[in-house]
N, C-alpha and C positions, 0 to 999 in steps of 0.2 A: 336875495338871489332871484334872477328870472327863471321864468320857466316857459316850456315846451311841451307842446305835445304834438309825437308826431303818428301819422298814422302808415302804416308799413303791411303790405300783403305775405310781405316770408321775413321772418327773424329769426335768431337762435331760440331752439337746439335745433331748426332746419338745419341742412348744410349743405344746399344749394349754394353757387354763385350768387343769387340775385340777395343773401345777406350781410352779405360786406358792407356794401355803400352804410344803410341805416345803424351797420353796426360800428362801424369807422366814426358816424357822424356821433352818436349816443355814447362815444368811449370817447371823444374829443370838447365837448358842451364843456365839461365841468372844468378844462383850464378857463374857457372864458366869461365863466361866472353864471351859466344857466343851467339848471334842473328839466329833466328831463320825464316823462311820461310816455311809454309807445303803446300805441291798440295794436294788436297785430290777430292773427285769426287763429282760432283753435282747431283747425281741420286736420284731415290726414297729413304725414309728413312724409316725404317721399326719400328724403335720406336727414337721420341723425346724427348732431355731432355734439354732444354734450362739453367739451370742449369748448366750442362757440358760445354756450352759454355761462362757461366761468368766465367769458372777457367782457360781460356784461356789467358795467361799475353796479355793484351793490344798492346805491342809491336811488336808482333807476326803477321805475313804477312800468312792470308789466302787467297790460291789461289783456287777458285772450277772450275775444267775444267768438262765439259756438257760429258755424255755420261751413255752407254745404262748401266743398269742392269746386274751384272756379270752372275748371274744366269740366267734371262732370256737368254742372250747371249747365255751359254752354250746349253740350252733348247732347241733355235733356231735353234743353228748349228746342232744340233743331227738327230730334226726332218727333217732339209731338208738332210740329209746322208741318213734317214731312207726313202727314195721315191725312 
C-alpha cells in the first residue's frame, strides 16, 4: 500500500469549516489503495466536534506537534514591531 502524509493546520475534533476538505481527502485514500499520516497542530481549539473525529478511518496516523496559536502569533509579532 502507498502512503501519505499530509500536513493540515485544522483537523478533527476542530469543527470549523476549514476541516472538511483534509477530512474528505483522509476518509477517501484508502479506496484507492494509499495509507495516510496527517501532522496537524495541537493548539487551542476554537469549536469541538468529537463527531468529526469518529469519521476519521482508524488506520489513519495522527500526529499533533505543540505550538503557539497562528493568530495570536501574528497579534504578537505586530505588537512588538509597533514599540
Amino acid at each position: 500500500m502507498k502512503s501519505v502524509l499530509m500536513l493540515a493546520y485544522w483537523f478533527p475534533p476542530e469543527g470549523n469549516a476549514a476541516v472538511y476538505r483534509p477530512l474528505r481527502f483522509v476518509r477517501n485514500l484508502p479506496a484507492y489503495g494509499w495509507s495516510a499520516r496527517v501532522i496537524t497542530g495541537d493548539g487551542p481549539r476554537e469549536r469541538i466536534d468529537p463527531g468529526l473525529l469518529g469519521l476519521v478511518p482508524p488506520d489513519v496516523e495522527i500526529i499533533r506537534v505543540k505550538g503557539e496559536d497562528l493568530w495570536q502569533g501574528i497579534r504578537r509579532r505586530r505588537a512588538d514591531r509597533a514599540r
